[in-house]
C-alpha positions in Angstrom: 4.9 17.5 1.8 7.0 16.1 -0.9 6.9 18.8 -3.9 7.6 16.6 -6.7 7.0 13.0 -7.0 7.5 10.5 -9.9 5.7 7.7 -10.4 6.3 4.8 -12.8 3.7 3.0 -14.2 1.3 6.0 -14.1 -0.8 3.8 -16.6 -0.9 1.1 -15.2 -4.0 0.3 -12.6 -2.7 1.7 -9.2 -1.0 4.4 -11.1 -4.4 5.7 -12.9 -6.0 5.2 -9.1 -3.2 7.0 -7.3 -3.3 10.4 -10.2 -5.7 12.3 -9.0 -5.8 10.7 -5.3 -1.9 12.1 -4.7 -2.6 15.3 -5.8 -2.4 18.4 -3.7 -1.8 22.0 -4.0 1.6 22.7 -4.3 2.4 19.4 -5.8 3.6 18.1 -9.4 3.5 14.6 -10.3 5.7 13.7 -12.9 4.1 10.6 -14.3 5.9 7.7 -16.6 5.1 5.0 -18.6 6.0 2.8 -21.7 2.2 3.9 -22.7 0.8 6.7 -23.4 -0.8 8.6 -20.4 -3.8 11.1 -20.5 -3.1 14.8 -20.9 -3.3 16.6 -18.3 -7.1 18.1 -17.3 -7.8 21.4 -15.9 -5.9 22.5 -12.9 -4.1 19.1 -13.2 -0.4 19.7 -12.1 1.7 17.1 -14.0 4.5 16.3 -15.9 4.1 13.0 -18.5 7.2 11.3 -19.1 7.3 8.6 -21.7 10.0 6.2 -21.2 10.4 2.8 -20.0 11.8 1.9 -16.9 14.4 -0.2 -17.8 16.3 2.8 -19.9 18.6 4.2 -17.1 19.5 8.0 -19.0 15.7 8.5 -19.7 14.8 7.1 -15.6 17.9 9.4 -14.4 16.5 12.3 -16.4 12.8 11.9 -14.7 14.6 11.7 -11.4 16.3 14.8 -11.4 14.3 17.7 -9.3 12.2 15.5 -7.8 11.7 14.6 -3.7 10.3 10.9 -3.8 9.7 8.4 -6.1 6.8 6.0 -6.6 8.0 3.0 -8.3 4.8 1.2 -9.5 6.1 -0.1 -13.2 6.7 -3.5 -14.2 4.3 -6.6 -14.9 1.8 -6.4 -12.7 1.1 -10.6 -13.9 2.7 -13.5 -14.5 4.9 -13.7 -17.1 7.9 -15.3 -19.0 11.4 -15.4 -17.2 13.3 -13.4 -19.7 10.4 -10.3 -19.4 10.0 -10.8 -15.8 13.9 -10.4 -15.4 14.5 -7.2 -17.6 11.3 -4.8 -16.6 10.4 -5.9 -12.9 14.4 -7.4 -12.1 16.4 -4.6 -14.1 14.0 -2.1 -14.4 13.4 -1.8 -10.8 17.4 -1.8 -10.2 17.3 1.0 -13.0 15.4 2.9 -10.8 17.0 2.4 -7.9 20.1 3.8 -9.2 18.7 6.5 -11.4 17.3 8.1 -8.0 21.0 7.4 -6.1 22.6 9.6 -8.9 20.0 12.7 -9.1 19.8 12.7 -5.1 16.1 11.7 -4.8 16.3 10.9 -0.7 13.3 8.4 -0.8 11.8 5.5 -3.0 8.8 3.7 -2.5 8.6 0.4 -3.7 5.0 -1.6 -5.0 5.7 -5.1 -3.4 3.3 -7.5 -3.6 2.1 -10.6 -1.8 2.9 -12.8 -4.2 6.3 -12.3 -2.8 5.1 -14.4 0.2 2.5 -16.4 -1.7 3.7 -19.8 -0.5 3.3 -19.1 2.8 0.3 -20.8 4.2 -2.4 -18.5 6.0 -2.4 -18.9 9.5 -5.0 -17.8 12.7 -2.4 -14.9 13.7 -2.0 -12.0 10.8 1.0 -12.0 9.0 4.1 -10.3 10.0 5.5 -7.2 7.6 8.7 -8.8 7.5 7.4 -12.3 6.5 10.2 -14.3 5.1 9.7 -14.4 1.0 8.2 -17.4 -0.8 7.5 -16.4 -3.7 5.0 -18.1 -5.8 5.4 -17.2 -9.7 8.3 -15.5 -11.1 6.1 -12.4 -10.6 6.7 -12.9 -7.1 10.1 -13.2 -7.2 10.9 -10.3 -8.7 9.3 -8.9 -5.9 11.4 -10.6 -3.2 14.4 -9.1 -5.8 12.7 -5.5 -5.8 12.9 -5.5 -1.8 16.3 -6.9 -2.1 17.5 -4.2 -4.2 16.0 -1.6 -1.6 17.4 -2.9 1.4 20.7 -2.5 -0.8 20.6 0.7 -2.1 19.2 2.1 1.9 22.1 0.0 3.6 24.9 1.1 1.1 24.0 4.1 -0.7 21.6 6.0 2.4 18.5 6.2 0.3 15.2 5.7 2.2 13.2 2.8 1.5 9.6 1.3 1.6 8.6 -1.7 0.2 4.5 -1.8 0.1 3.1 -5.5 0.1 0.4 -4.7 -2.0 -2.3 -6.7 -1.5 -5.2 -5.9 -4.3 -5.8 -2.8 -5.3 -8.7 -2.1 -7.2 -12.3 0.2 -7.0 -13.2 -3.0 -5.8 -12.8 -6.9 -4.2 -13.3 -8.6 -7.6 -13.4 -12.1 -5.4 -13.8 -13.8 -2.1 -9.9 -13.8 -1.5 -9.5 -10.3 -2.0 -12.1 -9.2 1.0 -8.8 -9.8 2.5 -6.3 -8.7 0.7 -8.5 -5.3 -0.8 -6.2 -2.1 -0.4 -8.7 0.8 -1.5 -7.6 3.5 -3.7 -9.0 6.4 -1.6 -6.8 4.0 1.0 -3.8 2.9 -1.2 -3.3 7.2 -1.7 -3.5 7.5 1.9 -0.7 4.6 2.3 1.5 6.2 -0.4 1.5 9.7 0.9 2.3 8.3 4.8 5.7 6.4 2.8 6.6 9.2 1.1 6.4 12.3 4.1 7.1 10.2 7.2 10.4 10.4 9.2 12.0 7.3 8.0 15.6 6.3 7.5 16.9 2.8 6.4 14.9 0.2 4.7 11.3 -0.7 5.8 8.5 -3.3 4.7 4.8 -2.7 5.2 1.6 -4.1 3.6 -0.4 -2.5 1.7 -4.1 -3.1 2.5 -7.2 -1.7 4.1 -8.5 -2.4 7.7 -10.8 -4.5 6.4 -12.9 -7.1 8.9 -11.2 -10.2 6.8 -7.7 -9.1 6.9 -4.6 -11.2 6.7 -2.0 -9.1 7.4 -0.8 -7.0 9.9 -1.2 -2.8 9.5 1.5 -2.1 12.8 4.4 -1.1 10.1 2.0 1.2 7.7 0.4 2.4 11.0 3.8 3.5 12.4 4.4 5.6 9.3 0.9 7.2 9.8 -1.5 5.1 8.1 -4.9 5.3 9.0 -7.7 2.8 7.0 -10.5 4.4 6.8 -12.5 1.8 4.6 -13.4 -1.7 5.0 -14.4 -4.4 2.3 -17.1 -6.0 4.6 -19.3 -3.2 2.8 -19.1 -5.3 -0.6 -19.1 -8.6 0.9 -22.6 -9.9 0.5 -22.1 -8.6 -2.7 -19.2 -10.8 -3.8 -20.1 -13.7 -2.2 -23.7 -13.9 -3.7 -21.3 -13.3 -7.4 -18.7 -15.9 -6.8 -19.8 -18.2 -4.1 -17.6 -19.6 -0.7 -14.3 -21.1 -2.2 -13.5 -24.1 -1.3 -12.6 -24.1 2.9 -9.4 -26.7 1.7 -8.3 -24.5 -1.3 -5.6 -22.2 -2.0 -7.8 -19.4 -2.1 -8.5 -19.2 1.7 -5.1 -21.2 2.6 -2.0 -19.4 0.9 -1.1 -16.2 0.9 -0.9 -15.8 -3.1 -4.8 -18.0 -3.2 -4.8 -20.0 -6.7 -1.0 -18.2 -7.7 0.0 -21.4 -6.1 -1.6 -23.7 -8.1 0.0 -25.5 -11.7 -2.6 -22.5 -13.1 0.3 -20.0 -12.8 3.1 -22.6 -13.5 5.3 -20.7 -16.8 8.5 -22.7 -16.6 5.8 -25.9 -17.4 3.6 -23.6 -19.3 6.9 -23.0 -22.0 8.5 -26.2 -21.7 5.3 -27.4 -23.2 5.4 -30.4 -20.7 
């Protein structure tokens, strides 16, 4: 069991999930974020860091004494080029390199779908290693942050996961994500498989539960020692009666990233003003 783990973006949603799901007796998790993070409740072994990911002393300082990283920080939405490039671009190279110079052996990386968003949906489940096509600059910076990682495990010997997250939330907030839902109680059990498995190199996995819907494969998450153990189906009849069927022709059901693809998400139009 890894001692000490940092996580970036411990305010962010996955981060306030994963807090008192990684815990364990033993264990300190040294949390960071640009905001400000909750103290720490009774019995609550953690450290709180504030700093932003893209400063490289302050990320090398929160790096030192620790066994893995969690690197959840960044825009977790579409945004403009220029931020998208220094917090979720930089920031994740920051990171990358703050961990090669304090020794940390293993970094875990939060990918996301949207780094395959373009792909259209097919009858087989998609592979872990599906080719990138991004579909926002959101989810290119993902295809960059598993980039960097295959880097920095080829040339430096760190070891690697990239998580294609798929959504991770208490619960499927629409049809599409009956598919894509990664449960907290699940994404914890994910994270803690990355970060004490035998692993060396670089290695991408999805991130979701084993749920009756799914798109994507679990074979690389299950060889780390993954096991599911919930299912969205439970909140289906639920969501559907909220939200309806989407369309059987639209990008919800169709594309990997659902409406991501669509002129919706479209920034470089969006600030051109065209």
């Amino acid at each position: 069991m890894s001692h000490r783990i940092l996580i970036t973006g411990a305010a962010g949603v996955v981060g306030t999930l994963m807090r008192p799901r990684l815990a364990a007796p033993g264990r300190t998790l040294r949390l960071l974020d640009i905001a400000e993070l909750p103290p720490a409740g009774d019995g609550e072994q953690v450290e709180l860091v504030r700093a932003s990911v893209t400063d490289q002393a302050a990320m090398q300082a929160a790096c030192t004494g620790v066994d893995a990283v969690i690197h959840l920080g960044g825009h977790s939405l579409e945004q403009p080029w220029e931020q998208i490039l220094d917090v979720n671009i930089n920031g994740t190279h920051t990171v990358l390199e703050a961990a090669r110079r304090a020794g940390v052996p293993r970094v875990v990386l939060a990918s996301s779908n949207h780094a395959v968003g373009f792909e259209p949906r097919g009858d087989a489940e998609a592979a872990d290693d599906l080719f990138p096509r991004p579909d926002t600059y959101y989810g290119v910076s993902k295809v960059a942050m598993e980039a960097l990682g295959s880097l920095y495990a080829d040339r430096y010997g760190l070891e690697v996961i990239g998580v294609r997250i798929g959504s991770c939330f208490e619960r499927p907030k629409d049809v599409r994500m009956l598919a894509t839902w990664l449960s907290p109680d699940d994404g914890a059990r994910l994270f803690e498989a990355c970060v004490s498995a035998p692993h060396k190199g670089f290695t991408l996995v999805w991130g979701v539960s084993d749920n009756t819907r799914r798109w994507f494969s679990l074979d690389g998450a299950r060889a780390l020692g993954y096991e599911s153990l919930d299912n969205s189906e439970v909140f289906a009849a639920e969501v559907i009666a909220e939200h309806g069927e989407p369309a059987p022709d639209g990008p919800e059901l169709n594309y990997i990233g659902g409406a991501w693809v669509t002129s919706a998400w479209d920034t470089a139009v969006k600030e051109a003003g065209q």
